[in-house]
C-alpha positions in Angstrom: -1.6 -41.2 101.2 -1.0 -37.9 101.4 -1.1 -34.9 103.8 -1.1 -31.8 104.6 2.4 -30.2 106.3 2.2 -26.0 107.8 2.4 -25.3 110.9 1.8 -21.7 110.6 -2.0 -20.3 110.5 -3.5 -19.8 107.8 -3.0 -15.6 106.9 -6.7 -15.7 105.9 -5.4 -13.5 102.8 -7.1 -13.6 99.3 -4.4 -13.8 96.4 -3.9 -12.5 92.5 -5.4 -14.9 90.3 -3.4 -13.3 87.2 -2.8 -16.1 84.6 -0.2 -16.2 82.4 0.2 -18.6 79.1 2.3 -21.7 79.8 5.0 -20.3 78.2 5.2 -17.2 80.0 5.3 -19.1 83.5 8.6 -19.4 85.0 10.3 -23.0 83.9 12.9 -24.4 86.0 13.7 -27.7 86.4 16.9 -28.8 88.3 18.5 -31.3 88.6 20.3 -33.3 91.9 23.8 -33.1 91.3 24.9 -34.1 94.5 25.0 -37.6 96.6 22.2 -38.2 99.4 24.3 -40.2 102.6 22.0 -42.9 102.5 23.0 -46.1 99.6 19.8 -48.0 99.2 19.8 -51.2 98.7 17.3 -51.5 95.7 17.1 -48.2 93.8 13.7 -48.9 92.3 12.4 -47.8 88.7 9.0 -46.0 88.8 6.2 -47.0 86.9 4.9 -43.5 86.7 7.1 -40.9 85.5 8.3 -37.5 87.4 5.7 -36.0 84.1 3.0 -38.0 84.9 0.8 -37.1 81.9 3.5 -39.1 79.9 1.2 -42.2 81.4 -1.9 -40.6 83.5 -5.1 -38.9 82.9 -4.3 -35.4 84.0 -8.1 -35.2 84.8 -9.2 -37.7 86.5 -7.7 -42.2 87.9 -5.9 -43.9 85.9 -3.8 -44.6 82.6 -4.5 -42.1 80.0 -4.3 -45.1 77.6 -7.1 -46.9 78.8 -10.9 -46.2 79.6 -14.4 -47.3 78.6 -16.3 -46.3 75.0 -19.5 -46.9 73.9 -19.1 -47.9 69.8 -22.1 -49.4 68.4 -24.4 -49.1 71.5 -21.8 -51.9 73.3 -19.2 -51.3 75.9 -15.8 -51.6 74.6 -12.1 -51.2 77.3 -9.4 -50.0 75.1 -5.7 -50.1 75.7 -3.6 -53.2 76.3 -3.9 -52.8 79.7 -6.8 -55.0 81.9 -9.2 -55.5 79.9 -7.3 -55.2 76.6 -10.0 -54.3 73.7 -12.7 -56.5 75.4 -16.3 -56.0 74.6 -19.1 -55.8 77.4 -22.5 -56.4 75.2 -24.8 -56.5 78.2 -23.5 -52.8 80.6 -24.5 -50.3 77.9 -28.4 -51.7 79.3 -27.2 -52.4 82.7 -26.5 -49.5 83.0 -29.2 -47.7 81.6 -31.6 -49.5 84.0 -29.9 -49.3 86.8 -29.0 -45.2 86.3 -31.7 -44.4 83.9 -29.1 -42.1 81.7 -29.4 -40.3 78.1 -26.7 -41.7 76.1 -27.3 -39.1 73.6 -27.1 -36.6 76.3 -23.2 -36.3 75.9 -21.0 -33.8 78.9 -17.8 -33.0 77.1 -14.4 -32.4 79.2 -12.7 -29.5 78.8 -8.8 -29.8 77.4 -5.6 -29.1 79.7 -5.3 -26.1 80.2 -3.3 -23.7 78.3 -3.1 -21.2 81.4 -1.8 -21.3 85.0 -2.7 -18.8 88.3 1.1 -17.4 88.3 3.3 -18.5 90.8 3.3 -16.7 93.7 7.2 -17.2 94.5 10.1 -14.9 95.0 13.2 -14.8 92.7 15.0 -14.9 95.8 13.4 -18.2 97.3 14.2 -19.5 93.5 17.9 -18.9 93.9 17.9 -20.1 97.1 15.5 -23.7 95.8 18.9 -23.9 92.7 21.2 -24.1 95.7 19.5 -26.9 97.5 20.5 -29.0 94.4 16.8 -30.3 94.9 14.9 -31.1 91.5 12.2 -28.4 91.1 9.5 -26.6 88.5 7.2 -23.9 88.4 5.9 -25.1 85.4 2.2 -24.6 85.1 1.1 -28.1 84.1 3.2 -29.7 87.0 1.8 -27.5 89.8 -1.7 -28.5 88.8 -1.1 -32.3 88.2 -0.3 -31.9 92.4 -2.9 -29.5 93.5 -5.8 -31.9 93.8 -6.7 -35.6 94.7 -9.3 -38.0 93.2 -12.6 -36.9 95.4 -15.7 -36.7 93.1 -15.4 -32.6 93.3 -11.5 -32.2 92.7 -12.4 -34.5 89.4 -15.4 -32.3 88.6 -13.3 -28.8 88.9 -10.6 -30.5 86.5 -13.4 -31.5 84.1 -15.7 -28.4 84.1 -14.3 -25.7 86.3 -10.5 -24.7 87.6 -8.3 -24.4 90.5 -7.5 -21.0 91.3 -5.2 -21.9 93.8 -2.5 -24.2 93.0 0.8 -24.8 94.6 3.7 -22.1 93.2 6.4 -24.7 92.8 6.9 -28.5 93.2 10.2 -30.0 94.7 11.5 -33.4 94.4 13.6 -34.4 96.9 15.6 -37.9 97.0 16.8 -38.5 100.5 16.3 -37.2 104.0 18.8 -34.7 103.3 16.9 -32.8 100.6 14.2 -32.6 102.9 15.2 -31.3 105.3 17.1 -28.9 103.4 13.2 -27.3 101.7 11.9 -27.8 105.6 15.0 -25.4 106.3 14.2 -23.5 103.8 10.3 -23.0 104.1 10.9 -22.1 108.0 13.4 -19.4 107.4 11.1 -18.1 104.6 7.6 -18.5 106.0 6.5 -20.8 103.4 3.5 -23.9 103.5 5.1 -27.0 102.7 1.9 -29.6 101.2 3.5 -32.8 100.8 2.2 -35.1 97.9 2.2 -38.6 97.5 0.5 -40.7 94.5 -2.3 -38.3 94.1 -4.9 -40.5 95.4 -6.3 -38.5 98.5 -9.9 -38.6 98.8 -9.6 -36.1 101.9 -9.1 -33.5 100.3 -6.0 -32.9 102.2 -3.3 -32.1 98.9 -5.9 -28.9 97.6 -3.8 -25.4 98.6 -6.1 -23.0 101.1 -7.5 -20.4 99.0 -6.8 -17.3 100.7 -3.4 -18.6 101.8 -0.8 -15.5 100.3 2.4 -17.3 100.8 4.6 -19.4 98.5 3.0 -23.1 98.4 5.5 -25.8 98.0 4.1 -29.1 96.9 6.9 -31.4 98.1 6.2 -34.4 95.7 8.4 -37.6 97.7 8.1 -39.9 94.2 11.7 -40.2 93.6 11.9 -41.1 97.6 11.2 -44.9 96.6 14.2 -46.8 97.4 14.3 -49.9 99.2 16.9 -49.3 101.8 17.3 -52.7 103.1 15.7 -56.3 103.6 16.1 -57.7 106.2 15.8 -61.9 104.9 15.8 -63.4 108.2 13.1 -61.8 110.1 11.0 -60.4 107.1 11.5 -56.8 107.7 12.0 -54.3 104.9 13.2 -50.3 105.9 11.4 -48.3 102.7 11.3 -45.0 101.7 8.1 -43.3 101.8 7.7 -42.1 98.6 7.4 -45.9 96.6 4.2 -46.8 95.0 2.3 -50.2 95.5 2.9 -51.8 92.2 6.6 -50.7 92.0 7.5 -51.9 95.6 5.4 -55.7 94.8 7.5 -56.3 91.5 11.0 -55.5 93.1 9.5 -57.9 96.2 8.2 -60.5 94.0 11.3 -60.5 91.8 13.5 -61.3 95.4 10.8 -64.0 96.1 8.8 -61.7 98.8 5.7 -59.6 98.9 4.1 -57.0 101.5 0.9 -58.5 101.8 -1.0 -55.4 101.5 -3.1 -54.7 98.4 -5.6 -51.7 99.0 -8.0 -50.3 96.1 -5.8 -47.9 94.9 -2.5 -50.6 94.7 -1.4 -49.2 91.6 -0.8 -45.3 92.4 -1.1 -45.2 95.8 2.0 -44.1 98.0 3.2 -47.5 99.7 2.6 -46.8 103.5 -0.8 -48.2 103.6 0.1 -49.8 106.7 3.3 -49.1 108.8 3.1 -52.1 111.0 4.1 -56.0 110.5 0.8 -57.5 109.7 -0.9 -58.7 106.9 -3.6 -57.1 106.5 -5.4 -54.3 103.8 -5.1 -51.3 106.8 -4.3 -48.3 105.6 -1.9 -45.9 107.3 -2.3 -42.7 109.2 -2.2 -39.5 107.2 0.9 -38.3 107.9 4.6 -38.0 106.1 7.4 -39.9 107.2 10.5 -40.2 105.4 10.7 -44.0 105.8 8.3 -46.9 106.8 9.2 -50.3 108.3 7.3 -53.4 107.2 7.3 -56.8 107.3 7.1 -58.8 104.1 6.2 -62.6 103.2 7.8 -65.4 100.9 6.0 -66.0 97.8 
């Protein structure tokens, strides 16, 4: 899940809306040269990338490589995922009974954007962000990919309208350390902190305020998605909060274990669904952690 971190008011402020061309935004992507305390046990590989248009929609759930088209008048899945290529003869007049749709009435998406609201960030917080060692961009196309969830109007605005607020610079951070270090930072600075997950809020919680004036740090905790340790004996697992659902079952399933949790949104969903040693589909209180305990189960 994700949620929403500032514990300062909200100014109340409108801001400058200026865009600039995705070239003209400020680029700078860091990397972490130095070594977080912590040795995890299992350093897991993510299925989704720290450029997650490399495998998402940018505009609405799921793999860019795989969605529903209607060929022929019949219902085709594409991509090799699912589905794979399979034909659904009967939906196209399911659906048109049940919805009573024009299927010549056709509602293009717009493109990605080309243009970005300009980050609202100091050159001096950006000198002091390159000496945190803490991954981070200001790159118009990341900052939007983390300004919204997946509710029916954050979909809608990246479809057929925009975001005029988006955060001004995303951070990923790998360990405790690094977060407390942007904590540190946003305190002494006066900055909002939003922390993001896998981008599957329905609450609304991830979308900046719009009349908030100060610098907006999306703190994105995907590369915070080690498994630290497993405890064999009594079935407990210490995980860092930033793993996704599908990543932490294959590294489970490959030890001969699983978490016993499988909610809707399994696939993208930040893996704290439920912080507690049961079994069931619960999902977890909105709130960041840096690390959940669970129990997990032989296979």
């Amino acid at each position: 899940m994700d949620g929403f971190s500032d514990i300062q008011e909200d100014q109340g402020s409108s801001r400058n809306t200026q865009e600039a061309s995705n070239t003209d935004n400020l680029e700078n992507v860091t990397s972490n040269q130095k070594q977080c305390s912590q040795s995890p046990k299992i350093k897991v590989q993510s299925a989704i990338p720290k450029k997650r248009t490399e495998v998402l929609k940018w505009n609405g759930w799921g793999y860019k490589d795989s969605k529903f088209q209607l060929k022929n008048g019949i219902v085709e899945f594409i991509g090799d995922r699912y589905l794979g290529h399979m034909e659904l003869p009967y939906l196209t007049q399911w659906v048109l009974d049940l919805f009573r749709i024009d299927l010549n009435q056709k509602n293009e998406s717009k493109q990605l954007p080309q243009t970005f609201p300009v980050p609202n960030i100091s050159q001096n917080v950006l000198s002091l962000l390159e000496q945190t060692k803490v991954s981070f961009s200001t790159q118009g196309e990341d900052r939007l990919l983390r300004a919204h969830g997946q509710t029916t109007n954050e979909v809608y605005r990246l479809r057929h309208s925009s975001f005029n607020r988006i955060p001004d610079v995303v951070v990923w951070p790998e360990c405790t350390e690094d977060v407390e270090k942007i904590v540190k930072l946003a305190h002494e600075h006066n900055l909002v902190i939003i922390p993001f997950g896998g981008g599957t809020s329905v609450s609304g919680a991830v979308e900046c305020p719009q009349r908030e004036t100060r610098t907006i740090i999306s703190l994105d905790t995907s590369q915070m998605n080690s498994i630290l340790w497993l405890d064999e004996e009594n079935l407990v697992a210490c995980i860092e909060a930033g793993i996704i659902g599908q990543d932490l079952e294959r590294e489970l399933q490959a030890r001969g274990y699983t978490s016993g949790h499988e909610p809707d949104s399994y696939e993208f969903s930040r893996y704290p669904w439920s912080d507690h040693q049961s079994g069931s589909e619960n999902t977890a209180p909105a709130q960041m952690s840096q690390v959940w305990f669970d129990c997990v189960s032989r296979l």
